[in-house]
Backbone as CSV, one residue per row, in Angstrom:
resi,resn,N_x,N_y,N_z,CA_x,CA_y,CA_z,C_x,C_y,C_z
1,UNK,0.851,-1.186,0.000,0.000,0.000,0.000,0.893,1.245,0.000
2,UNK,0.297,1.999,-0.785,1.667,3.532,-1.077,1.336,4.478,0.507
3,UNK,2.417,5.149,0.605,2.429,5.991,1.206,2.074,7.340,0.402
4,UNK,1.440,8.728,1.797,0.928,9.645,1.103,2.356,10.700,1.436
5,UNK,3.018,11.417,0.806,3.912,12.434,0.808,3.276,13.522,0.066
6,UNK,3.632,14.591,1.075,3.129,16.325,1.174,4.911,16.927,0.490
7,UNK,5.149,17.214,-0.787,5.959,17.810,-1.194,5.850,19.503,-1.859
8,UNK,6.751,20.264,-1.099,6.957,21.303,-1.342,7.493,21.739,-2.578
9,UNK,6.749,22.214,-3.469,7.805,23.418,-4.359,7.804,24.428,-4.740
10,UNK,9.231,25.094,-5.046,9.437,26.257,-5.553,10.517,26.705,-6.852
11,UNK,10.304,28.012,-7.371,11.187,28.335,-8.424,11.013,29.697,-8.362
12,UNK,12.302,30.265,-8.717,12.567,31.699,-8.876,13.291,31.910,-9.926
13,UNK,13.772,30.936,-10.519,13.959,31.727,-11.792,13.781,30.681,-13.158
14,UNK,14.029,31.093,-14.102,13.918,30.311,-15.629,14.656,29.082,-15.852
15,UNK,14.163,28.082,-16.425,15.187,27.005,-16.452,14.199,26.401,-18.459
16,UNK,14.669,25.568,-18.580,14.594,25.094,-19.730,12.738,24.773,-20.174
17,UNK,11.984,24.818,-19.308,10.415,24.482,-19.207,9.966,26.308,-19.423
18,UNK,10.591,27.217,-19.093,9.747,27.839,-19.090,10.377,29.288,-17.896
19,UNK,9.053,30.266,-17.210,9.425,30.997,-16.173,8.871,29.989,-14.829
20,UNK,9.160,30.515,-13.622,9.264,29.515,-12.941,7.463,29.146,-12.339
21,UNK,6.501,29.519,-12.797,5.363,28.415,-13.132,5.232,27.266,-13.562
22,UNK,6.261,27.655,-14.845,6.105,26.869,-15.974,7.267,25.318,-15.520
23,UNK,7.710,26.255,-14.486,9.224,25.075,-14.151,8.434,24.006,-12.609
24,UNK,7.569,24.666,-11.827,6.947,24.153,-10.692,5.870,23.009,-11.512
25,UNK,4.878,23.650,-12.861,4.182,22.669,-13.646,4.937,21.161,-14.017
26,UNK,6.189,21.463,-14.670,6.815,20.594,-15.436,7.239,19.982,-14.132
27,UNK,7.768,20.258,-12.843,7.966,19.221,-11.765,7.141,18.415,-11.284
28,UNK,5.984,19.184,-11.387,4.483,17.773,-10.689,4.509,16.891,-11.714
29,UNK,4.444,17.180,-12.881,4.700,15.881,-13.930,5.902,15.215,-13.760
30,UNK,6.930,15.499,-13.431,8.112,14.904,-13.525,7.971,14.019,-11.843
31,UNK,7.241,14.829,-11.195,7.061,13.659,-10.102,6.246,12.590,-10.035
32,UNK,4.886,12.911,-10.201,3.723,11.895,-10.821,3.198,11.579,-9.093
33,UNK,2.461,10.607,-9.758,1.474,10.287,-8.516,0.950,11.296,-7.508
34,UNK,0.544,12.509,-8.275,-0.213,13.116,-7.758,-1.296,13.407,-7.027
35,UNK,-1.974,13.517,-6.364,-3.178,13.210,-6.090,-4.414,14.784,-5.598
36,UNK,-3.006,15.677,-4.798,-4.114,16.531,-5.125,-2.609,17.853,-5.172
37,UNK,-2.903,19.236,-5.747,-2.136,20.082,-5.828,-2.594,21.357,-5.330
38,UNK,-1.997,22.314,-4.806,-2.552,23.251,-4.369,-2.205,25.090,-5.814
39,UNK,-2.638,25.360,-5.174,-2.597,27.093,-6.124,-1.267,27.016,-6.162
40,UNK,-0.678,28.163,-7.029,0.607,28.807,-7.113,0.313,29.582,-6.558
41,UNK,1.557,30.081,-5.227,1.343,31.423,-4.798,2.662,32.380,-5.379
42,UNK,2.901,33.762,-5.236,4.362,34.148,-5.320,4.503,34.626,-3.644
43,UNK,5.719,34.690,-3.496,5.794,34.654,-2.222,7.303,35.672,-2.707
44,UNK,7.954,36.204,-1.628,8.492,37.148,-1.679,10.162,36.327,-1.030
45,UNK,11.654,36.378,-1.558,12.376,35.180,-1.176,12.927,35.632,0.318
46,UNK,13.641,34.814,0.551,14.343,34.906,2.371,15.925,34.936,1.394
47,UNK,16.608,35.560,2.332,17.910,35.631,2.230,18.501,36.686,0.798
48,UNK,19.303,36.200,0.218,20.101,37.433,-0.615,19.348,37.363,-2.117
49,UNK,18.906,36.380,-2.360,17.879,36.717,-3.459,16.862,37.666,-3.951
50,UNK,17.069,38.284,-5.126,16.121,39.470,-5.523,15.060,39.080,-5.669
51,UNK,14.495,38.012,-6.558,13.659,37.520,-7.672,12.567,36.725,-6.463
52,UNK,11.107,37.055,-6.651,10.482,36.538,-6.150,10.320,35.252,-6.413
53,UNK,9.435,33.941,-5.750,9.078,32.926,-5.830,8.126,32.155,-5.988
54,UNK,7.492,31.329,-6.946,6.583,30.974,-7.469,6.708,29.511,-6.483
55,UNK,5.566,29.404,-5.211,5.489,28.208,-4.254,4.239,27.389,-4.691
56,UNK,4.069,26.118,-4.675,2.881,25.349,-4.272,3.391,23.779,-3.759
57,UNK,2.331,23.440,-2.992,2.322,21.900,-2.406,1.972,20.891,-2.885
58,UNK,2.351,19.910,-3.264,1.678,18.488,-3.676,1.289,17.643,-2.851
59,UNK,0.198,16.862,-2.915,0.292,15.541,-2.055,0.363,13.995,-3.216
60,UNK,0.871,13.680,-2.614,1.262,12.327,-4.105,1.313,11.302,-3.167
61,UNK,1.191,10.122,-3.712,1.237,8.909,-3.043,2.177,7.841,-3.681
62,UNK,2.979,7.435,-2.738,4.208,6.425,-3.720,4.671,4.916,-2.994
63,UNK,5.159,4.344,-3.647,5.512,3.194,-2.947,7.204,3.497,-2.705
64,UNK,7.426,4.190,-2.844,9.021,4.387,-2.232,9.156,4.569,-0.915
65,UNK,10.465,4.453,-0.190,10.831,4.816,1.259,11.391,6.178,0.569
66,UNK,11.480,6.885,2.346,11.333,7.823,2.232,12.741,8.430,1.507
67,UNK,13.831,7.985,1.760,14.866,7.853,1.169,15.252,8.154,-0.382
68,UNK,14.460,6.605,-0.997,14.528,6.774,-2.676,13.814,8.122,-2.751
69,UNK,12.949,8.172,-2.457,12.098,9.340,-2.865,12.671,10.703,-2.876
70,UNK,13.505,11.073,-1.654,14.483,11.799,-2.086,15.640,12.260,-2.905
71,UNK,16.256,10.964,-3.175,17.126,10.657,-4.078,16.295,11.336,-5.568
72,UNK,15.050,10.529,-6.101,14.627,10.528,-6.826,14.033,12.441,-7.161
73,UNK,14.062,13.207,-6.045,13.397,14.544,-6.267,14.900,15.430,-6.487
74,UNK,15.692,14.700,-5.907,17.292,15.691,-5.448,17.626,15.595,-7.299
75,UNK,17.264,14.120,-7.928,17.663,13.768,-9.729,17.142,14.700,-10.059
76,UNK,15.324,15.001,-9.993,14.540,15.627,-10.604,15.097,17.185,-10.731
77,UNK,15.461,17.861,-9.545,16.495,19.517,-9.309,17.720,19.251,-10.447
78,UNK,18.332,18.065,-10.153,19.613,18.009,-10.964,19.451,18.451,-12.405
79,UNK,18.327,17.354,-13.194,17.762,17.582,-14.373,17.555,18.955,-15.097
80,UNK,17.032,19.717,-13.658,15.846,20.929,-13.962,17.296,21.862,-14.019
81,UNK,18.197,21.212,-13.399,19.676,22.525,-13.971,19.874,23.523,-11.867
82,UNK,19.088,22.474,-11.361,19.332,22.925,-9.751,20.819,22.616,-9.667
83,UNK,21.245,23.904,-9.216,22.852,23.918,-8.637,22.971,23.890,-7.233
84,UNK,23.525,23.201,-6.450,23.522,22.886,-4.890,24.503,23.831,-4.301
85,UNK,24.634,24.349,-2.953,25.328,24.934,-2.405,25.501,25.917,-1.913
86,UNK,24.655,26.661,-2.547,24.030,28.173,-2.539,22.964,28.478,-1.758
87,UNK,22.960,28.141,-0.121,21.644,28.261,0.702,20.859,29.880,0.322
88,UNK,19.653,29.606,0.346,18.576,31.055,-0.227,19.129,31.530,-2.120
89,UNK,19.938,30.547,-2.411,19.977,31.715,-3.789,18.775,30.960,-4.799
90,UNK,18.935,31.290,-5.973,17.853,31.429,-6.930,18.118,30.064,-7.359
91,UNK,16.726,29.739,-7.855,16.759,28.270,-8.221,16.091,27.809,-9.157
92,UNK,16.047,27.109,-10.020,15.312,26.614,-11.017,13.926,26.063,-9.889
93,UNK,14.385,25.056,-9.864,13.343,24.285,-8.968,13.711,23.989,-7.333
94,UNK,12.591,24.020,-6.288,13.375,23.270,-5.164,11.941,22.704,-4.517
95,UNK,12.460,21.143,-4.387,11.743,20.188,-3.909,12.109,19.444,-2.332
96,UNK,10.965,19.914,-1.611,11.430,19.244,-0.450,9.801,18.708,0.016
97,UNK,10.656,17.181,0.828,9.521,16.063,1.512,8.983,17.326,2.671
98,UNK,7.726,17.496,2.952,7.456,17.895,4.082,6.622,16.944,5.469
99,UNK,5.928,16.500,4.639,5.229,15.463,5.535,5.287,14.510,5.075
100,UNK,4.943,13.112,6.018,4.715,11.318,5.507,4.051,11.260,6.267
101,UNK,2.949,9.856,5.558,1.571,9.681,6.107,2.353,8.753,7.240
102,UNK,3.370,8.067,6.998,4.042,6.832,8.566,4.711,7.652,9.337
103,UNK,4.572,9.171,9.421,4.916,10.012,10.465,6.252,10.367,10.816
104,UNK,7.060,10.067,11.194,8.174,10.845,11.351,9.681,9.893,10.733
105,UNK,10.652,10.884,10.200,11.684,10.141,9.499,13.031,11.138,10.001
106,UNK,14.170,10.371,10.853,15.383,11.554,11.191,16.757,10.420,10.799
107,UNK,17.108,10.940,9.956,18.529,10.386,10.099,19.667,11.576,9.190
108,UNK,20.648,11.356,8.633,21.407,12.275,8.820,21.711,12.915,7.329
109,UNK,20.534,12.240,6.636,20.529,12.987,4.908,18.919,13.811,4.858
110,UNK,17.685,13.291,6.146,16.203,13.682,5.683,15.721,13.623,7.035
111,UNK,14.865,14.555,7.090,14.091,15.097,8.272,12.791,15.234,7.901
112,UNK,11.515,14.256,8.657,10.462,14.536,8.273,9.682,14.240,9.419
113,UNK,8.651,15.452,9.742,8.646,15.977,8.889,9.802,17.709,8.704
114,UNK,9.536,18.116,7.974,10.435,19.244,7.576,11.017,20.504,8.890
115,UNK,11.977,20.752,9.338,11.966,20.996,10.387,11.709,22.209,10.691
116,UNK,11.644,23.211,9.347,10.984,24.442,9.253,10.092,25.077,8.702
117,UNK,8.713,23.932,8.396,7.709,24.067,7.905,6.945,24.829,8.490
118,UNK,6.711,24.493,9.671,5.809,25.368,10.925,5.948,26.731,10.772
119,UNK,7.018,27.497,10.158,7.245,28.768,10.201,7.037,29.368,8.942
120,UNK,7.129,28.806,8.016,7.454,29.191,6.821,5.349,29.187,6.102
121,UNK,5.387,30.492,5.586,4.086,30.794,4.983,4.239,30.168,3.733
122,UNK,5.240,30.285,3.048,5.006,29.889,1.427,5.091,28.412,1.272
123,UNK,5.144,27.562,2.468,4.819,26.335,2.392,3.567,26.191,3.415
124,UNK,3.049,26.741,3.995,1.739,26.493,5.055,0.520,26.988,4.106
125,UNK,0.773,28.168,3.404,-0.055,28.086,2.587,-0.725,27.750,1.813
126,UNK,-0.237,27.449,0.461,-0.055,26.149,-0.206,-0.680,24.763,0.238
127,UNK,-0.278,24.255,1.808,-0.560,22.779,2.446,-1.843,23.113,3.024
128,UNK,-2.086,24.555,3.500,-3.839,24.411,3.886,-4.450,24.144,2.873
129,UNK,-4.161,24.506,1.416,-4.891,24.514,0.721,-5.482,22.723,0.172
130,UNK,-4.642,21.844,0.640,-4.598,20.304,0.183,-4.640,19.347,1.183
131,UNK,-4.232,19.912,2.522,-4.354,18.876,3.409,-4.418,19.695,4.904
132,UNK,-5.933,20.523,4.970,-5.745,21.203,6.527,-6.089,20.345,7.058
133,UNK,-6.351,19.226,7.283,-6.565,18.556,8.620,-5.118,17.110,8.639
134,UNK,-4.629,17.250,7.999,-3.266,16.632,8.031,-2.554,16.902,9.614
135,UNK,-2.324,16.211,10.371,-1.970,16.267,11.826,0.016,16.101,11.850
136,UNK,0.680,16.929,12.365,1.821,17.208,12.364,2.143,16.535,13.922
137,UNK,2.945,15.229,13.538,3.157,14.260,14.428,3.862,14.257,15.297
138,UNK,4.697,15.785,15.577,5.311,15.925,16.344,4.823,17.259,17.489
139,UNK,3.719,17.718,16.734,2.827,18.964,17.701,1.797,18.049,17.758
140,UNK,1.124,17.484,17.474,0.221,16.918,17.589,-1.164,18.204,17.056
141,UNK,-1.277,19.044,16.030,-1.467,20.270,15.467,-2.215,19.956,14.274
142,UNK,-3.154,20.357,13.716,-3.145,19.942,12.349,-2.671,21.206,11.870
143,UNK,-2.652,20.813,10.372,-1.866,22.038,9.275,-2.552,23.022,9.587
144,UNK,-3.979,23.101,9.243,-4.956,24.417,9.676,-4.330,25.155,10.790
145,UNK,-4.189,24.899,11.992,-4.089,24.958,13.301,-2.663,26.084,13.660
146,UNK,-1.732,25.016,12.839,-0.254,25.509,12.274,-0.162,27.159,11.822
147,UNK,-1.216,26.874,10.823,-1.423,28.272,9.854,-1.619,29.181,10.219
148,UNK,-2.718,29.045,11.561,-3.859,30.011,11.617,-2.551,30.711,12.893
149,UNK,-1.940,29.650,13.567,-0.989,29.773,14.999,0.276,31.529,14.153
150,UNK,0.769,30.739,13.116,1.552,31.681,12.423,1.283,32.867,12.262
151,UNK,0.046,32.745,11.248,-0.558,34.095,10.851,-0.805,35.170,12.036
152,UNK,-1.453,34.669,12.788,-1.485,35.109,14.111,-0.591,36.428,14.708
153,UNK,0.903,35.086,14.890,1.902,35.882,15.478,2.430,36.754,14.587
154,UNK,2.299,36.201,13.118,2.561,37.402,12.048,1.597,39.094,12.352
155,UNK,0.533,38.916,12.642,0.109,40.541,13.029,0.086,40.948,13.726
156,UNK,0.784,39.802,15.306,0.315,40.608,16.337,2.004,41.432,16.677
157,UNK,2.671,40.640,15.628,4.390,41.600,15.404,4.519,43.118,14.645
Protein backbone atom coordinates (compact mmCIF):
# COMPACT_ATOMS: atom_id res chain seq x y z
CA UNK A 1 0.00 0.00 0.00
CA UNK A 2 1.67 3.53 -1.08
CA UNK A 3 2.43 5.99 1.21
CA UNK A 4 0.93 9.65 1.10
CA UNK A 5 3.91 12.43 0.81
CA UNK A 6 3.13 16.33 1.17
CA UNK A 7 5.96 17.81 -1.19
CA UNK A 8 6.96 21.30 -1.34
CA UNK A 9 7.80 23.42 -4.36
CA UNK A 10 9.44 26.26 -5.55
CA UNK A 11 11.19 28.33 -8.42
CA UNK A 12 12.57 31.70 -8.88
CA UNK A 13 13.96 31.73 -11.79
CA UNK A 14 13.92 30.31 -15.63
CA UNK A 15 15.19 27.00 -16.45
CA UNK A 16 14.59 25.09 -19.73
CA UNK A 17 10.41 24.48 -19.21
CA UNK A 18 9.75 27.84 -19.09
CA UNK A 19 9.42 31.00 -16.17
CA UNK A 20 9.26 29.51 -12.94
CA UNK A 21 5.36 28.42 -13.13
CA UNK A 22 6.10 26.87 -15.97
CA UNK A 23 9.22 25.08 -14.15
CA UNK A 24 6.95 24.15 -10.69
CA UNK A 25 4.18 22.67 -13.65
CA UNK A 26 6.82 20.59 -15.44
CA UNK A 27 7.97 19.22 -11.77
CA UNK A 28 4.48 17.77 -10.69
CA UNK A 29 4.70 15.88 -13.93
CA UNK A 30 8.11 14.90 -13.52
CA UNK A 31 7.06 13.66 -10.10
CA UNK A 32 3.72 11.90 -10.82
CA UNK A 33 1.47 10.29 -8.52
CA UNK A 34 -0.21 13.12 -7.76
CA UNK A 35 -3.18 13.21 -6.09
CA UNK A 36 -4.11 16.53 -5.13
CA UNK A 37 -2.14 20.08 -5.83
CA UNK A 38 -2.55 23.25 -4.37
CA UNK A 39 -2.60 27.09 -6.12
CA UNK A 40 0.61 28.81 -7.11
CA UNK A 41 1.34 31.42 -4.80
CA UNK A 42 4.36 34.15 -5.32
CA UNK A 43 5.79 34.65 -2.22
CA UNK A 44 8.49 37.15 -1.68
CA UNK A 45 12.38 35.18 -1.18
CA UNK A 46 14.34 34.91 2.37
CA UNK A 47 17.91 35.63 2.23
CA UNK A 48 20.10 37.43 -0.61
CA UNK A 49 17.88 36.72 -3.46
CA UNK A 50 16.12 39.47 -5.52
CA UNK A 51 13.66 37.52 -7.67
CA UNK A 52 10.48 36.54 -6.15
CA UNK A 53 9.08 32.93 -5.83
CA UNK A 54 6.58 30.97 -7.47
CA UNK A 55 5.49 28.21 -4.25
CA UNK A 56 2.88 25.35 -4.27
CA UNK A 57 2.32 21.90 -2.41
CA UNK A 58 1.68 18.49 -3.68
CA UNK A 59 0.29 15.54 -2.06
CA UNK A 60 1.26 12.33 -4.10
CA UNK A 61 1.24 8.91 -3.04
CA UNK A 62 4.21 6.43 -3.72
CA UNK A 63 5.51 3.19 -2.95
CA UNK A 64 9.02 4.39 -2.23
CA UNK A 65 10.83 4.82 1.26
CA UNK A 66 11.33 7.82 2.23
CA UNK A 67 14.87 7.85 1.17
CA UNK A 68 14.53 6.77 -2.68
CA UNK A 69 12.10 9.34 -2.87
CA UNK A 70 14.48 11.80 -2.09
CA UNK A 71 17.13 10.66 -4.08
CA UNK A 72 14.63 10.53 -6.83
CA UNK A 73 13.40 14.54 -6.27
CA UNK A 74 17.29 15.69 -5.45
CA UNK A 75 17.66 13.77 -9.73
CA UNK A 76 14.54 15.63 -10.60
CA UNK A 77 16.49 19.52 -9.31
CA UNK A 78 19.61 18.01 -10.96
CA UNK A 79 17.76 17.58 -14.37
CA UNK A 80 15.85 20.93 -13.96
CA UNK A 81 19.68 22.52 -13.97
CA UNK A 82 19.33 22.92 -9.75
CA UNK A 83 22.85 23.92 -8.64
CA UNK A 84 23.52 22.89 -4.89
CA UNK A 85 25.33 24.93 -2.40
CA UNK A 86 24.03 28.17 -2.54
CA UNK A 87 21.64 28.26 0.70
CA UNK A 88 18.58 31.06 -0.23
CA UNK A 89 19.98 31.71 -3.79
CA UNK A 90 17.85 31.43 -6.93
CA UNK A 91 16.76 28.27 -8.22
CA UNK A 92 15.31 26.61 -11.02
CA UNK A 93 13.34 24.28 -8.97
CA UNK A 94 13.37 23.27 -5.16
CA UNK A 95 11.74 20.19 -3.91
CA UNK A 96 11.43 19.24 -0.45
CA UNK A 97 9.52 16.06 1.51
CA UNK A 98 7.46 17.90 4.08
CA UNK A 99 5.23 15.46 5.54
CA UNK A 100 4.71 11.32 5.51
CA UNK A 101 1.57 9.68 6.11
CA UNK A 102 4.04 6.83 8.57
CA UNK A 103 4.92 10.01 10.46
CA UNK A 104 8.17 10.85 11.35
CA UNK A 105 11.68 10.14 9.50
CA UNK A 106 15.38 11.55 11.19
CA UNK A 107 18.53 10.39 10.10
CA UNK A 108 21.41 12.28 8.82
CA UNK A 109 20.53 12.99 4.91
CA UNK A 110 16.20 13.68 5.68
CA UNK A 111 14.09 15.10 8.27
CA UNK A 112 10.46 14.54 8.27
CA UNK A 113 8.65 15.98 8.89
CA UNK A 114 10.44 19.24 7.58
CA UNK A 115 11.97 21.00 10.39
CA UNK A 116 10.98 24.44 9.25
CA UNK A 117 7.71 24.07 7.90
CA UNK A 118 5.81 25.37 10.92
CA UNK A 119 7.25 28.77 10.20
CA UNK A 120 7.45 29.19 6.82
CA UNK A 121 4.09 30.79 4.98
CA UNK A 122 5.01 29.89 1.43
CA UNK A 123 4.82 26.33 2.39
CA UNK A 124 1.74 26.49 5.05
CA UNK A 125 -0.05 28.09 2.59
CA UNK A 126 -0.05 26.15 -0.21
CA UNK A 127 -0.56 22.78 2.45
CA UNK A 128 -3.84 24.41 3.89
CA UNK A 129 -4.89 24.51 0.72
CA UNK A 130 -4.60 20.30 0.18
CA UNK A 131 -4.35 18.88 3.41
CA UNK A 132 -5.75 21.20 6.53
CA UNK A 133 -6.57 18.56 8.62
CA UNK A 134 -3.27 16.63 8.03
CA UNK A 135 -1.97 16.27 11.83
CA UNK A 136 1.82 17.21 12.36
CA UNK A 137 3.16 14.26 14.43
CA UNK A 138 5.31 15.93 16.34
CA UNK A 139 2.83 18.96 17.70
CA UNK A 140 0.22 16.92 17.59
CA UNK A 141 -1.47 20.27 15.47
CA UNK A 142 -3.14 19.94 12.35
CA UNK A 143 -1.87 22.04 9.27
CA UNK A 144 -4.96 24.42 9.68
CA UNK A 145 -4.09 24.96 13.30
CA UNK A 146 -0.25 25.51 12.27
CA UNK A 147 -1.42 28.27 9.85
CA UNK A 148 -3.86 30.01 11.62
CA UNK A 149 -0.99 29.77 15.00
CA UNK A 150 1.55 31.68 12.42
CA UNK A 151 -0.56 34.10 10.85
CA UNK A 152 -1.49 35.11 14.11
CA UNK A 153 1.90 35.88 15.48
CA UNK A 154 2.56 37.40 12.05
CA UNK A 155 0.11 40.54 13.03
CA UNK A 156 0.32 40.61 16.34
CA UNK A 157 4.39 41.60 15.40
Amino acid sequence: MPSSFVIALGSNRRGRHGGPADEVRAALAAIGGVVAVSAMIGTAPLGPSLRRFVNAAALIDSDEHPLALLDRLQAIEADFGRRRGRRWGDRVIDLDIILWSEGVWNDDRLTIPHAAFRARRFVLDPLVQIAPGWRDPLTGLIVRQIAARLTRRARLA
